[in-house]
N, CA, C and O atoms as a Tinker XYZ file with bonds, in Angstrom:
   116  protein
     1  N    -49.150000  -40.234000  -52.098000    73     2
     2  CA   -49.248000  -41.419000  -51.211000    64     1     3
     3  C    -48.903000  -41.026000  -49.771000    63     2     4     5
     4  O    -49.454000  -41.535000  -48.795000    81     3
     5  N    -47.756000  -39.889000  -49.693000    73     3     6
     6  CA   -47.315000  -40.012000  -48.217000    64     5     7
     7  C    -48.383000  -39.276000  -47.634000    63     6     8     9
     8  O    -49.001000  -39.644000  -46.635000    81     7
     9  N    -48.589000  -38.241000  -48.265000    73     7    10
    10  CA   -49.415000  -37.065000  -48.253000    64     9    11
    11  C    -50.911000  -37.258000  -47.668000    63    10    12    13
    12  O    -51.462000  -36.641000  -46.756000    81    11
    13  N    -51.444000  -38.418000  -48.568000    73    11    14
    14  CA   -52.826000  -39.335000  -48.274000    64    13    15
    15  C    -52.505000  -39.138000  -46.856000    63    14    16    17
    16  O    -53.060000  -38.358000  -46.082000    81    15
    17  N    -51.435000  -40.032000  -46.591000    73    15    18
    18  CA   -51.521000  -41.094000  -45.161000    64    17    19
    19  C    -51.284000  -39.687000  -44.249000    63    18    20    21
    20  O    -52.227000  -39.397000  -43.511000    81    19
    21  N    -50.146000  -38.815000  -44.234000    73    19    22
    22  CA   -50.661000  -38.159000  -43.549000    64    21    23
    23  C    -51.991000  -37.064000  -43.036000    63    22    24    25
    24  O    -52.449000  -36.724000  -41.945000    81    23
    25  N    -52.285000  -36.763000  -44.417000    73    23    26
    26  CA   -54.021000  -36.518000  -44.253000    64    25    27
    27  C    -54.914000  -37.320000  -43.485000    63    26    28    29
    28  O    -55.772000  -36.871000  -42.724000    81    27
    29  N    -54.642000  -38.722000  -43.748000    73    27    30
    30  CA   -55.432000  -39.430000  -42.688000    64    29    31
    31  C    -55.527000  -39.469000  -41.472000    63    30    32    33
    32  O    -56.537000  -39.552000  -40.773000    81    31
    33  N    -53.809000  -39.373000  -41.030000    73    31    34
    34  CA   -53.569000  -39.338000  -39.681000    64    33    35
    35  C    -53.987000  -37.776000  -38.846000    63    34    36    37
    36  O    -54.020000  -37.905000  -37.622000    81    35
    37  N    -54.211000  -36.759000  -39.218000    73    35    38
    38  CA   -54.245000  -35.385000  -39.339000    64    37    39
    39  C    -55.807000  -35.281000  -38.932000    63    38    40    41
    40  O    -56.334000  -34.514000  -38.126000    81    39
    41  N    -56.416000  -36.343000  -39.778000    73    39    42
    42  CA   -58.137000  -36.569000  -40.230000    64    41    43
    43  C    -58.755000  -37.034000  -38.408000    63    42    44    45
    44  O    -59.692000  -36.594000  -37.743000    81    43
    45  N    -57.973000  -37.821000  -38.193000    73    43    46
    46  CA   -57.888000  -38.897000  -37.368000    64    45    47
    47  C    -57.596000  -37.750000  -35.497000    63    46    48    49
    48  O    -58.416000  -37.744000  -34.580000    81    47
    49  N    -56.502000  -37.120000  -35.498000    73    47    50
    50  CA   -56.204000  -35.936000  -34.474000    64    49    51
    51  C    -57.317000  -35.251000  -34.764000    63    50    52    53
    52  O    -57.615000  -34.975000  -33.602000    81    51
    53  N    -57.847000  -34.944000  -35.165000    73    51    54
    54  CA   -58.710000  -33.887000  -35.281000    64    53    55
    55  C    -60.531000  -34.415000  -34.537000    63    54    56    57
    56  O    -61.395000  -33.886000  -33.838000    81    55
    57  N    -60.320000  -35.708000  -35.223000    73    55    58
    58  CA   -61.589000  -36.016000  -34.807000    64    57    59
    59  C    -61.658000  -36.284000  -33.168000    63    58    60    61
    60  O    -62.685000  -36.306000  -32.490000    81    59
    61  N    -60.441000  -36.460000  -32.760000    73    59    62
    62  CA   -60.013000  -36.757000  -30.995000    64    61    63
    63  C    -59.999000  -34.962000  -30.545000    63    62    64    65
    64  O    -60.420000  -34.555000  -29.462000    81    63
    65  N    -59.476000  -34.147000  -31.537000    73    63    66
    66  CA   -59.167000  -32.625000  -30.737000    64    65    67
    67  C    -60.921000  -32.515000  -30.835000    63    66    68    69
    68  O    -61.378000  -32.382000  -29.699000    81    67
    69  N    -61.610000  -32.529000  -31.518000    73    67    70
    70  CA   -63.412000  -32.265000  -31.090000    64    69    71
    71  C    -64.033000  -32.931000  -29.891000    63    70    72    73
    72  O    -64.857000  -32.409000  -29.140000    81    71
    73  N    -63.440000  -34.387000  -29.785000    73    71    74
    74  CA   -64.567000  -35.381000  -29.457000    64    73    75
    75  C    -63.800000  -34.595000  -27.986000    63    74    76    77
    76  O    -64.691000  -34.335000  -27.177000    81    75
    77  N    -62.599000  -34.233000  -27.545000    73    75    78
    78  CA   -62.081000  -33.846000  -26.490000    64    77    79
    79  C    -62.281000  -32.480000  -25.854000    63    78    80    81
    80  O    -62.112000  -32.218000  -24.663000    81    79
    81  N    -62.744000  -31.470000  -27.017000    73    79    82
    82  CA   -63.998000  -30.586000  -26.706000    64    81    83
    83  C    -65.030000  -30.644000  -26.284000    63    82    84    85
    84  O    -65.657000  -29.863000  -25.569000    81    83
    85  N    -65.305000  -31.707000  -26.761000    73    83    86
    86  CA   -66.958000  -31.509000  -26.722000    64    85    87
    87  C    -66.871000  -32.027000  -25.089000    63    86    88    89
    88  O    -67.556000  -31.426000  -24.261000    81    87
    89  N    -66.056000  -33.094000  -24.690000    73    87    90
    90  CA   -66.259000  -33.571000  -23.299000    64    89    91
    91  C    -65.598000  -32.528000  -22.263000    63    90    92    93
    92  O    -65.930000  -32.490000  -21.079000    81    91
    93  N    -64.652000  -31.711000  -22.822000    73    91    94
    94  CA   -64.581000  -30.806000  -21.744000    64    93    95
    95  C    -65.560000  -29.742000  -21.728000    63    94    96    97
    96  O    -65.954000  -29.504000  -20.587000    81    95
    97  N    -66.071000  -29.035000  -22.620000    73    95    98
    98  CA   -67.467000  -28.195000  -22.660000    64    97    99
    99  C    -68.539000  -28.972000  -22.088000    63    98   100   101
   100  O    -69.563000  -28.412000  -21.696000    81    99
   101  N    -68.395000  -30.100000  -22.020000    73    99   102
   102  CA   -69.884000  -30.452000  -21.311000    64   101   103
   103  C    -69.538000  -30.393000  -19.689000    63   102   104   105
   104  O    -70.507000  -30.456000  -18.932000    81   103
   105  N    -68.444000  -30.295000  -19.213000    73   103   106
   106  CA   -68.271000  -30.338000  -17.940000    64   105   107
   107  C    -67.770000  -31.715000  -16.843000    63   106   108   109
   108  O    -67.695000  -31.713000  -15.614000    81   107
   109  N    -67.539000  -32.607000  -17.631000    73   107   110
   110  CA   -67.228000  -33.620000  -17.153000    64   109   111
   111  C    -65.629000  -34.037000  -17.323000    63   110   112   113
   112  O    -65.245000  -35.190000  -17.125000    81   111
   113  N    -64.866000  -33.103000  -17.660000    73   111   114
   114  CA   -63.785000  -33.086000  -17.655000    64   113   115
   115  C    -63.051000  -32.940000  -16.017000    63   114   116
   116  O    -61.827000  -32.910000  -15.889000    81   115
């Protein structure tokens, strides 16, 4: 159970550490 939730939250950073790649590789950072 805790484990889930932190997987989720983990799930969740991760999809922000890409989406925050991808906008600094495009140059508009």
């Amino acid at each position: 159970s805790h484990k889930q939730a932190f997987q989720a939250s983990y799930s969740v950073f991760d999809n922000v550490l890409i989406l925050v790649l991808l906008v600094t590789s495009d140059g508009d950072f």
